[in-house]
N, C-alpha and C positions, 0 to 999 in steps of 0.2 A: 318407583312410581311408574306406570305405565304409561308412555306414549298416549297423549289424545290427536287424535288422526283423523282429519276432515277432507270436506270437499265445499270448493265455496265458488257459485257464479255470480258475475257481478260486472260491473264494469270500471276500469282503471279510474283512479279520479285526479291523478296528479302525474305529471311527466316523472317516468321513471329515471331513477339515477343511482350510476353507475359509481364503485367507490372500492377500497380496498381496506384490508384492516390492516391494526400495526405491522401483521409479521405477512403481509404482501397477499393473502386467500381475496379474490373480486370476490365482489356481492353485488347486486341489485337492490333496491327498496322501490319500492310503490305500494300505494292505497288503492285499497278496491273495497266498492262500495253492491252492496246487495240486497235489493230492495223487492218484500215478498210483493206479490199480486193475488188477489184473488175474485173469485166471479160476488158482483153486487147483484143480487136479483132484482132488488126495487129499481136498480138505475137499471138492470141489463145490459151491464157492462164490467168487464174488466177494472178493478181499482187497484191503485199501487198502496199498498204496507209501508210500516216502518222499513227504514235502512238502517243497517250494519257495515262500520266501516271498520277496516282492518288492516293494519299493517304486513307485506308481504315482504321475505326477502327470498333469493337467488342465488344460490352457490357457486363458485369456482367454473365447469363449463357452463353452466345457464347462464348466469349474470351476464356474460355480454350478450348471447343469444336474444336474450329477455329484453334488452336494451334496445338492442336494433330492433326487433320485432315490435315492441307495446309501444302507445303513444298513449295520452290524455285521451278517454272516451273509446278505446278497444273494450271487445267485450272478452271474456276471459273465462274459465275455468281453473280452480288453481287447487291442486290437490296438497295435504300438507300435515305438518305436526305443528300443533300448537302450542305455543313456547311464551313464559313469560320468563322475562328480562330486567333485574332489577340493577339501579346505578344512582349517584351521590350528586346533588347539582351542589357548584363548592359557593358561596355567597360568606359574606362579611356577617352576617351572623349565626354563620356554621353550614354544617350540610343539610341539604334536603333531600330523603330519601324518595326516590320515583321507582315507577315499574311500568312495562307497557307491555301489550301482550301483540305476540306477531306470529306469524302464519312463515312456518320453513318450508321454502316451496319443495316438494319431491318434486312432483310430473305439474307443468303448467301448459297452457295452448288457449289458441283463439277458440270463441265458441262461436262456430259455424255458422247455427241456425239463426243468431240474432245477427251476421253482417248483411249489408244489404247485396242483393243479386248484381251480377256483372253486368254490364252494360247492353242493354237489347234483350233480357229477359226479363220476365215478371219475378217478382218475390214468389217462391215456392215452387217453382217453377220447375220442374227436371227436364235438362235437354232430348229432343228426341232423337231416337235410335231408331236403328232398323233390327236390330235383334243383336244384330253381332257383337261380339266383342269390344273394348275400344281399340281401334287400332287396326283391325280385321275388315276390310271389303267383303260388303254381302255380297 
């Protein structure tokens, strides 16, 4: 069966956490949640959609990357294959079969455009330039 291969923006919704599995490989997990928008003409306005929350995880060099970097409320882009995971909860009247579907990060990053602007500029704002270069005296 084929790889299904997404891309999801959204923002973190739980502190991410950092863990290893039996035989020592780090991983990451966190939740990211992505909620559509679209234009209301009767309000002439922007309205948010359902959200979509999803399980992410972080392999071997990301996981700590991912770690130091995300916190609760980063906005994110997390590209990925979509993976279900199925496992037994053991209880006194036998097993319970579970499954949860999680998102294997490939390429993950902050998404730019929704952090807010540095200190002393506007949101949207592009620094001004004299033409040149960065780096380069006109």
């Amino acid at each position: 069966m084929p790889d299904v291969v997404m891309t999801v923006v959204g923002n973190v919704v739980a502190e991410p956490r950092c863990s290893e599995t039996r035989s020592g490989v780090p991983f990451t997990a966190f939740r990211v949640a992505s909620t559509s928008r679209r234009f209301d003409q009767q309000a002439g306005a922007m309205v948010k959609g359902e959200s979509v929350f999803l399980d992410v995880r972080c392999w071997r060099g990301a996981a700590r990357s991912v770690a130091a970097a995300l916190t609760k409320g980063s906005p994110v882009i997390v590209h990925g294959r979509l993976r279900t995971r199925s496992y037994t909860i053991e209880s006194p009247e036998g097993g319970a079969k579970r499954s949860v579907t999680e998102l294997d990060a490939i390429a993950l990053g902050l998404d730019l455009s929704r952090l807010p602007a540095a200190a002393g500029e506007s949101a949207g704002a592009l620094p001004e330039t004299d033409g040149a270069p960065p780096g380069v005296a006109a």
